[in-house]
Chimera marker file (.cmm) of the C-alpha trace (Angstrom):
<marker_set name="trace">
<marker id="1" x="56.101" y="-64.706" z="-131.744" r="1" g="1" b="0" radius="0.5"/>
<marker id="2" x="56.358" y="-65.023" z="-136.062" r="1" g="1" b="0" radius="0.5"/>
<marker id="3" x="59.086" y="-67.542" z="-136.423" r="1" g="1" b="0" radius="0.5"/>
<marker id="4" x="59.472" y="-66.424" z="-139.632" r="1" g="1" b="0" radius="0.5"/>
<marker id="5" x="59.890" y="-62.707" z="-138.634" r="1" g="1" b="0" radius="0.5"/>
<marker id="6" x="62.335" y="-63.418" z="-135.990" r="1" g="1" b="0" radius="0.5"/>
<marker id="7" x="64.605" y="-65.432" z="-138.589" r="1" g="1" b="0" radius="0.5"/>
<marker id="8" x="64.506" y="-62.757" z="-140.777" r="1" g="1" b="0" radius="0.5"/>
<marker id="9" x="65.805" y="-60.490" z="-138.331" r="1" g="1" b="0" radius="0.5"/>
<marker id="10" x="69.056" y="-63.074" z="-137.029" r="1" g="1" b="0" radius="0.5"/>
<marker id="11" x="68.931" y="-63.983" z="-140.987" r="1" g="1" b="0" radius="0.5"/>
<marker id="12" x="68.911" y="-67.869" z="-139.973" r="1" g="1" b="0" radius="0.5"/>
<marker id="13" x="66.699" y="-70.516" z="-139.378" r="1" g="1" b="0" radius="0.5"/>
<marker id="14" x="64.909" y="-70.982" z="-135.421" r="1" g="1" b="0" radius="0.5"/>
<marker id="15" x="64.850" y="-74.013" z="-134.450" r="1" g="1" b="0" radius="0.5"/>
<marker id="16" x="63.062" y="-75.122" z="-130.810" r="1" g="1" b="0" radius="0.5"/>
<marker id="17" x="65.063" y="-76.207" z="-128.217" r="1" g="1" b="0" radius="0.5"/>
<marker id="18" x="64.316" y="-79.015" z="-125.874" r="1" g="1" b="0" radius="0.5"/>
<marker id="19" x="64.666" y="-79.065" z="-122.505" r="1" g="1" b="0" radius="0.5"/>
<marker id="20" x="68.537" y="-80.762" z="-122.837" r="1" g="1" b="0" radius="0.5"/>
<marker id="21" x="69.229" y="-78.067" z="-124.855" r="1" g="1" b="0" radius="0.5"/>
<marker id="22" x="67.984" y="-75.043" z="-122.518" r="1" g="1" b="0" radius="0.5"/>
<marker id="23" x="69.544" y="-76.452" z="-119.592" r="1" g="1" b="0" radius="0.5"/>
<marker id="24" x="72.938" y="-77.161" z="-121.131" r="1" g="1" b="0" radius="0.5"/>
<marker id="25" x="73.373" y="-73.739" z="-122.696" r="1" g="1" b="0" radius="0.5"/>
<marker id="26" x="72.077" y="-71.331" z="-120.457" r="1" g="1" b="0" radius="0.5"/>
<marker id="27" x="72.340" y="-73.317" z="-116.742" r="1" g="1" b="0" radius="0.5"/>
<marker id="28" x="68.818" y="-72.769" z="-116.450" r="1" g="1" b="0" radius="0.5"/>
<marker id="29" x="65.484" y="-75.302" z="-116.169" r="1" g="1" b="0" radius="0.5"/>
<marker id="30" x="62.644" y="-74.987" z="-118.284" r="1" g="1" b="0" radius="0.5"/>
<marker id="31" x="60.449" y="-72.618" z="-116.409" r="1" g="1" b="0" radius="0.5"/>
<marker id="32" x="62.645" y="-70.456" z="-114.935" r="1" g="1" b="0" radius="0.5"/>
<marker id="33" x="65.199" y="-69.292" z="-117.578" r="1" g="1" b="0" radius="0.5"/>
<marker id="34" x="66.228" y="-65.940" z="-116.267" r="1" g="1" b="0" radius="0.5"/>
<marker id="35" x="67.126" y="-63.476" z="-119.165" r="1" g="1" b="0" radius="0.5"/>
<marker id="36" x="70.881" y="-63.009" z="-118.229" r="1" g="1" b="0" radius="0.5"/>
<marker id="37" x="73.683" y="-65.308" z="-117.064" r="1" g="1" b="0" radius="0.5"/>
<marker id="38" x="73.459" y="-68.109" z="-119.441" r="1" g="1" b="0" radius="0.5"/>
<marker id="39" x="76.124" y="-70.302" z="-119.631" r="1" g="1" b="0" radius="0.5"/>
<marker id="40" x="76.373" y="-69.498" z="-123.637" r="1" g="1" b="0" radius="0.5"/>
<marker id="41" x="75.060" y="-65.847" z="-124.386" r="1" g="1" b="0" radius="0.5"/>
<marker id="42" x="71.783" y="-66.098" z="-126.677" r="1" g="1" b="0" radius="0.5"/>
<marker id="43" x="70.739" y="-63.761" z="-129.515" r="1" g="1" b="0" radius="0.5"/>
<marker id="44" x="67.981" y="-61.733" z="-127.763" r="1" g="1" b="0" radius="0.5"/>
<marker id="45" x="65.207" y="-60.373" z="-130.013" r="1" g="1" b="0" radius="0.5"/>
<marker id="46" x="62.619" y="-58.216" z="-127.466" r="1" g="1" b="0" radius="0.5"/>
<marker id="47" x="58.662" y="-57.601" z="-129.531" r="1" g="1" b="0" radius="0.5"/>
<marker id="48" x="58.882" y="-53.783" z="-130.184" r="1" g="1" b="0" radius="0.5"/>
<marker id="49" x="55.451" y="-53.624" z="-128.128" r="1" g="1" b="0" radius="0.5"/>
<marker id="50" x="57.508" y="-54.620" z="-124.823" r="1" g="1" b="0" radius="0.5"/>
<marker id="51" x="58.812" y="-50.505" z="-125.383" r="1" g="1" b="0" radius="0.5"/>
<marker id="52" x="54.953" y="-49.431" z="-124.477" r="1" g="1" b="0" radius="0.5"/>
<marker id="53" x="54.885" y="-50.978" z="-120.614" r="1" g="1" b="0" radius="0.5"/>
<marker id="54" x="56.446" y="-49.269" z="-118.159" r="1" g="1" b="0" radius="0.5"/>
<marker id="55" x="56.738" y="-52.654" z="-116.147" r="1" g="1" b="0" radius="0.5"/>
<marker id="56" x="57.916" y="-56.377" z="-117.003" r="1" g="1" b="0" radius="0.5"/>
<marker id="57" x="58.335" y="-59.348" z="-115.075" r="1" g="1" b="0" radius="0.5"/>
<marker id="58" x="61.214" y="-62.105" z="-116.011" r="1" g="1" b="0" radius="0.5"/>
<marker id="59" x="61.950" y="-65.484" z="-114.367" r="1" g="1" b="0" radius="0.5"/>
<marker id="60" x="64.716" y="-65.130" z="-111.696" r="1" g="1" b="0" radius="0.5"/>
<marker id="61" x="66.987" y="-68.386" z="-112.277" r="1" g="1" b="0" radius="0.5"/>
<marker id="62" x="63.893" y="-70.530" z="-110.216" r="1" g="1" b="0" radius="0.5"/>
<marker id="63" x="60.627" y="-71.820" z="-111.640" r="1" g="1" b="0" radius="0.5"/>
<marker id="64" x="58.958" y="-69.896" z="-108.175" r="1" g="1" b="0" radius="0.5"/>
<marker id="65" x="61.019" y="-66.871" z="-108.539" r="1" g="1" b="0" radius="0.5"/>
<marker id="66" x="61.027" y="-63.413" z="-110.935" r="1" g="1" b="0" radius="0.5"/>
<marker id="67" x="62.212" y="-60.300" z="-110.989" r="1" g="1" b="0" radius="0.5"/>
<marker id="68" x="60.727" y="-56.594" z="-112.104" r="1" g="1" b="0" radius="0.5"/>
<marker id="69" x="62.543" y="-54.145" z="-115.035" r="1" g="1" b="0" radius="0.5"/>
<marker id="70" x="61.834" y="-51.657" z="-117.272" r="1" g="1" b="0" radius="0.5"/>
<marker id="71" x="62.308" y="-53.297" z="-120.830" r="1" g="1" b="0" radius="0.5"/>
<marker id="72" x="64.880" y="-50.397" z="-121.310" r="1" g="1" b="0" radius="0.5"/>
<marker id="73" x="66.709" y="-52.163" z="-118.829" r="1" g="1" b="0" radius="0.5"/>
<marker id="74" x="66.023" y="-55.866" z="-120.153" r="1" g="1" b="0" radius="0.5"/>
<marker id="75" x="67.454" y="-55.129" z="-123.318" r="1" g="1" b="0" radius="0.5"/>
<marker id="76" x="70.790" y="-53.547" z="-121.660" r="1" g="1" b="0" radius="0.5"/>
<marker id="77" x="71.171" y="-55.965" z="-119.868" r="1" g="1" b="0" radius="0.5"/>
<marker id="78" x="70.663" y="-58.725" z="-122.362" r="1" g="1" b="0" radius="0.5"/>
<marker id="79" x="72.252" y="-56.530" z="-125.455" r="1" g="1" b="0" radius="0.5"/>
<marker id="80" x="68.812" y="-57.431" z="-126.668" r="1" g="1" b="0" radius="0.5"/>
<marker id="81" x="66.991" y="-55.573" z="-129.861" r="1" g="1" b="0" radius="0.5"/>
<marker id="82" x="63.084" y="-54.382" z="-130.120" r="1" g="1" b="0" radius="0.5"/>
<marker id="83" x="62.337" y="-55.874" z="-133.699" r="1" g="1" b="0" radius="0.5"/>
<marker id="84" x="58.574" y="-56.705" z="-135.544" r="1" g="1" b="0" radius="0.5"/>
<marker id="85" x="58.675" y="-60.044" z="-134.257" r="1" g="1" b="0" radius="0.5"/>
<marker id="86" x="54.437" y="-60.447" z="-133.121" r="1" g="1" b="0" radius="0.5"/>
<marker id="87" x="51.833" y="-62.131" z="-135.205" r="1" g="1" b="0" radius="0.5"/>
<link id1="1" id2="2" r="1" g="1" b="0" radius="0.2"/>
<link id1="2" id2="3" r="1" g="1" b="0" radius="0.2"/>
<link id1="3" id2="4" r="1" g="1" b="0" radius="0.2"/>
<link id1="4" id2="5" r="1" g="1" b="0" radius="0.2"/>
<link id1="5" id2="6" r="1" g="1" b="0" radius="0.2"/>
<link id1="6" id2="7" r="1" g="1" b="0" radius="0.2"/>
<link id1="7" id2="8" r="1" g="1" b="0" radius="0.2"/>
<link id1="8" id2="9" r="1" g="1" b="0" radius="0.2"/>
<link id1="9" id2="10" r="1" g="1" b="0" radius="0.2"/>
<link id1="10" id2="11" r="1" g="1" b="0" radius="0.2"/>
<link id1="11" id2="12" r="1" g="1" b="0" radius="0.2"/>
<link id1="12" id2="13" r="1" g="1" b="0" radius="0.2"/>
<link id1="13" id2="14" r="1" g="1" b="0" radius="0.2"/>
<link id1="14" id2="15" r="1" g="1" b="0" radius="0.2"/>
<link id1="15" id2="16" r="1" g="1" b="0" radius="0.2"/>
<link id1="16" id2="17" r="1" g="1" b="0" radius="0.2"/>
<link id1="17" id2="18" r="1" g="1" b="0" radius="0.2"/>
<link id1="18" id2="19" r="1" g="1" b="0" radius="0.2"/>
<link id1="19" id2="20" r="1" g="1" b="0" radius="0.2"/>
<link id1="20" id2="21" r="1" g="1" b="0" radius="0.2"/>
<link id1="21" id2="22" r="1" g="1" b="0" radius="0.2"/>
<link id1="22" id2="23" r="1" g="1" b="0" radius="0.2"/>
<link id1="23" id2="24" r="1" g="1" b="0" radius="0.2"/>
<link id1="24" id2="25" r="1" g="1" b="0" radius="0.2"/>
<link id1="25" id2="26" r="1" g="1" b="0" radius="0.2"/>
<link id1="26" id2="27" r="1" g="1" b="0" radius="0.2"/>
<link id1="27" id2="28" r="1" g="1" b="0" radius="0.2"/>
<link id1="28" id2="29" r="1" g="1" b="0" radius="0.2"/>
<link id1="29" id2="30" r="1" g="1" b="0" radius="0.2"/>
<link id1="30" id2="31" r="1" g="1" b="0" radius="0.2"/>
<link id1="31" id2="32" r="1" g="1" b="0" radius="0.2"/>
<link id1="32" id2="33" r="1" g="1" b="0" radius="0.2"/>
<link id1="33" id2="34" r="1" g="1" b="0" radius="0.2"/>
<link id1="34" id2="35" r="1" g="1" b="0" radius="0.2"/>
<link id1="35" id2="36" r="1" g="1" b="0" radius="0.2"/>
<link id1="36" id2="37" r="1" g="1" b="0" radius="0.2"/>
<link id1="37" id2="38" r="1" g="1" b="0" radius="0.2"/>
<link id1="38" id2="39" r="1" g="1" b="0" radius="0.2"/>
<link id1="39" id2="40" r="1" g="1" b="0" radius="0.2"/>
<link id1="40" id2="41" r="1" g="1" b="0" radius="0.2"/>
<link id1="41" id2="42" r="1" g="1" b="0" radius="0.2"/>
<link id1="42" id2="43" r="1" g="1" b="0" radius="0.2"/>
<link id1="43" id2="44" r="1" g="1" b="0" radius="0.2"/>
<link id1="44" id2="45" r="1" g="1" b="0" radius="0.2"/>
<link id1="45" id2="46" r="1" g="1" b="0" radius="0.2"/>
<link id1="46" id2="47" r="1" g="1" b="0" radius="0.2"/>
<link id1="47" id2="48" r="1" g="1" b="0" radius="0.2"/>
<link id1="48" id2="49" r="1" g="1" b="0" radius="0.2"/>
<link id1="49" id2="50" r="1" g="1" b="0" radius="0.2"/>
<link id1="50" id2="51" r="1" g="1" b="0" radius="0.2"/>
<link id1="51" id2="52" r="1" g="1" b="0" radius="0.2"/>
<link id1="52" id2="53" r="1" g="1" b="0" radius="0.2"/>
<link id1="53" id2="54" r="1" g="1" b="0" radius="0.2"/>
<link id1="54" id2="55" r="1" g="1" b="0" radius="0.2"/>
<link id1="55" id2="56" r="1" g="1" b="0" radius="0.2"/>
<link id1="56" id2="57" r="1" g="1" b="0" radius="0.2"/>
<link id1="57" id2="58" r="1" g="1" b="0" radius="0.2"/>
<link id1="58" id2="59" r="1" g="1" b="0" radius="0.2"/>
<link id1="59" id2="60" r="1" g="1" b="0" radius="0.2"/>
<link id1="60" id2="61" r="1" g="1" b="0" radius="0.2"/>
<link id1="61" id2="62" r="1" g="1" b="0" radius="0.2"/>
<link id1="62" id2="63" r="1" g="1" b="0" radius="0.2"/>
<link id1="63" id2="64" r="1" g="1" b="0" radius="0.2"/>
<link id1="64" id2="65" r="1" g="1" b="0" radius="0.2"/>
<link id1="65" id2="66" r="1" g="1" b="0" radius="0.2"/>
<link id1="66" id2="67" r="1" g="1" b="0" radius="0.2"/>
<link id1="67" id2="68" r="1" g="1" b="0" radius="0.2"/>
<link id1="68" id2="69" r="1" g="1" b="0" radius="0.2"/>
<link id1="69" id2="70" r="1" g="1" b="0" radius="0.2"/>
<link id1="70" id2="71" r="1" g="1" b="0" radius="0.2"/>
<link id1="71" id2="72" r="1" g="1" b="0" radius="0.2"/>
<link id1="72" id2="73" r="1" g="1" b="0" radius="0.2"/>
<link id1="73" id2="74" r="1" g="1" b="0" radius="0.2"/>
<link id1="74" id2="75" r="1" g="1" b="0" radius="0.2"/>
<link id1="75" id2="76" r="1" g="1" b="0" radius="0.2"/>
<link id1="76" id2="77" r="1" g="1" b="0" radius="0.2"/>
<link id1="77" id2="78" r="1" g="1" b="0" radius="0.2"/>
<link id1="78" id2="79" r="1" g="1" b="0" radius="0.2"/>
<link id1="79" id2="80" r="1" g="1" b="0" radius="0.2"/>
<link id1="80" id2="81" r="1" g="1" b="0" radius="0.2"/>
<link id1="81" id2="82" r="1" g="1" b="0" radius="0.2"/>
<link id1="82" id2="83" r="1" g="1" b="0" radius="0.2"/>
<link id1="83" id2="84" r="1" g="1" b="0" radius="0.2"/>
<link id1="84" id2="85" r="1" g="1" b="0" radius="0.2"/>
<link id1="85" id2="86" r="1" g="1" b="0" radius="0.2"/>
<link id1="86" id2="87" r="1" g="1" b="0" radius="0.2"/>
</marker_set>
């Protein structure tokens, strides 16, 4: 990911979150931070080039656990948007 592109889009700064912060905000340990039912709901920003697979894989709550979706589905669920975000 371009920090810089993915500011632009949320038009703020990123800043990287420790492992206090993950687990405090979306329930979740490092390493198995599933993309839905965080405690606070994130900004989601999905790479546009996630729209060219057919199939994606995401952690499932568990460092030992994930789940399969279409990145259609990824981004309804999450209320995510494709953006320009790759180097």
């Amino acid at each position: 990911m371009d920090e810089q592109k993915a500011a632009a889009v949320i038009d703020n700064v990123l800043y990287r979150a420790d492992a206090d912060f993950v687990k405090s905000n979306s329930g979740f340990s490092i390493g198995g931070v599933a993309p839905i039912g965080h405690r606070v709901l994130p900004i989601v920003i999905l790479d546009h080039h996630l729209e060219d697979l057919g199939t994606i894989w995401a952690a499932a709550g568990t460092p030992n656990a994930v789940f399969c979706l279409t990145p259609k589905q990824l981004a309804g669920l999450t209320h995510g948007t494709f953006e320009d975000i790759s180097e």
